[in-house]
N, C-alpha and C positions, 0 to 999 in steps of 0.2 A: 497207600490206601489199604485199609485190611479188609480180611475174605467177607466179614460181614456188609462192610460198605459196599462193597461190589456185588454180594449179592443182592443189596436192595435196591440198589442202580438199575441192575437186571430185570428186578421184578418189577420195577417204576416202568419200565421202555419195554416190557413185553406188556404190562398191565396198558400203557398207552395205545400200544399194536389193537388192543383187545376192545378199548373204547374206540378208538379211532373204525372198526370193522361194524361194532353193536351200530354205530352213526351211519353206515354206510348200510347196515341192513333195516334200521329204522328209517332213511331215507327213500330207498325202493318202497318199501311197504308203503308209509306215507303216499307214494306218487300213484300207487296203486289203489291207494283208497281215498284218493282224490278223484282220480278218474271214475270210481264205483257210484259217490254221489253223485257225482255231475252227470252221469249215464243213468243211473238207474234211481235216484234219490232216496238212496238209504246207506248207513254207515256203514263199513265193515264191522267194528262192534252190534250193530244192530243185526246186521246179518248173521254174525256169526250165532249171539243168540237166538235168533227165529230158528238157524237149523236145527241147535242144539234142541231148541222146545219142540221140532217137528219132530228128530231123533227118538228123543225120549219122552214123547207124551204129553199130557198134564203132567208139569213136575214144578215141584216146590220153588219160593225162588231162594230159598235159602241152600240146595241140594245146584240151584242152576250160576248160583254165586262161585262156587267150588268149582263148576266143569268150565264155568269162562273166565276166571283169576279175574271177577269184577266186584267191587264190595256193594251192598247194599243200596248205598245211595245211587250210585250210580246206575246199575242195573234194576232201578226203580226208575230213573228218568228214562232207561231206553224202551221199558217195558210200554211206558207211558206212551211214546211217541210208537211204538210198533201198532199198540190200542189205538191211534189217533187215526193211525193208516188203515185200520180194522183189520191186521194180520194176526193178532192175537188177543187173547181174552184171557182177563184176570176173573177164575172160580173162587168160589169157596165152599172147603169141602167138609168142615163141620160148624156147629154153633158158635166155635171160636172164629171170632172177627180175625185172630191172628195168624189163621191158617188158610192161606192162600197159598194156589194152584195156577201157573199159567198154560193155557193151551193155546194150541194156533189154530187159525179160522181157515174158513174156504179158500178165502182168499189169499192166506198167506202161504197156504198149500201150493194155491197156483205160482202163486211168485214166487216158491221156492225153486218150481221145477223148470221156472226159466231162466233164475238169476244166475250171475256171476259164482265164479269162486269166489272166497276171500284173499286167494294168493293169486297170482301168475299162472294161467296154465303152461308157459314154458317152466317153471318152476317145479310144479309137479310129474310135467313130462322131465327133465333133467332127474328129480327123484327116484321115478321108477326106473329109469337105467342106468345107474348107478352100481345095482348090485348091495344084498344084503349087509353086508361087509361093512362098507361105508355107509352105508345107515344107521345102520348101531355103532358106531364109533361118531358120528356127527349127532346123534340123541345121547350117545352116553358125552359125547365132549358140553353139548346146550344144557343136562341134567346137572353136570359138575359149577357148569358158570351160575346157574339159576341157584345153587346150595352156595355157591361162594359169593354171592354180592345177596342172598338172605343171609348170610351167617351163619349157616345151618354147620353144624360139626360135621354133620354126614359126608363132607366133599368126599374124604377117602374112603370112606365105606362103599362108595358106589364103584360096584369090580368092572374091572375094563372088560366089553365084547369079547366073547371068542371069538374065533376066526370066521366060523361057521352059526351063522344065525337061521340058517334057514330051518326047517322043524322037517321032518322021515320026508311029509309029503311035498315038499319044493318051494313050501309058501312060506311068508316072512312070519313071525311071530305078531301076536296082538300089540300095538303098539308101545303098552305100559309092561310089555314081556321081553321087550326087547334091553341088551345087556342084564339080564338079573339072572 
């Protein structure tokens, strides 16, 4: 067998390692956003948008498309149903019909500050003690798989963590500052 056959072998059975892991944390998630509707009857998609809209305001939904990796359509039907629940309200904020604003209501305010995470809180307690280090090497390893299964040429471009992520005063870096 020659060294290229073996190394597409390799990259066949580490590439399966890699799906076989994404199934296994699509799977947790999944069971966790089963149990979200069934307790609280709202999606995690739907959630994660309502924060994102409490986060930042009135904001567009084409600027709210970008912060939750959801296209158009579909973050059209969750908007719909968040309006159904009267957690949010679709503005409009000039003469154009085509510029529209979503904000969240009284109501969804309240149900913000009592719902669920979207993740595990063992998950995020497991995060924060972990240490720096291993944050930015687990964001820069999820940044590399997210540019290699887009196609992005960038895989290599995105430079490995230094050792030291933490910034003069103790705390972590903004999350989109982490490895660059």
């Amino acid at each position: 067998m020659n060294r290229r056959n073996e190394k597409q072998i390799m990259a066949e059975q580490i590439s399966m390692q890699i799906i076989m892991r994404l199934r296994q944390i699509l799977q947790g998630m999944s069971k966790h956003s089963k149990h979200i509707l069934e307790n609280h009857k709202i999606t995690v998609p739907q959630l994660i948008c309502l924060r994102e809209i409490y986060e930042h305001g009135p904001i567009s939904i084409g600027a709210l498309t970008k912060i939750v990796y959801l296209n158009n359509s579909t973050l059209t039907g969750i908007i719909d149903r968040l309006e159904k629940r009267e957690f949010a309200r679709r503005t409009r904020i000039s003469k154009d019909r085509r510029q529209v604003h979503v904000e969240i209501t009284e109501p969804g305010i309240n149900f913000i500050h009592q719902a669920p995470k979207p993740i595990k809180d063992q998950f995020v307690d497991r995060i924060a003690s972990i240490g720096a280090e291993k944050i930015a090497l687990i964001t820069w390893s999820l940044e590399m798989l997210v540019d290699m299964l887009e196609n992005r040429d960038s895989t290599m471009k995105i430079p490995i963590p230094s050792t030291d992520v933490t910034q003069p005063d103790g705390n972590l870096p903004a999350e989109n500052d982490i490895g660059n």
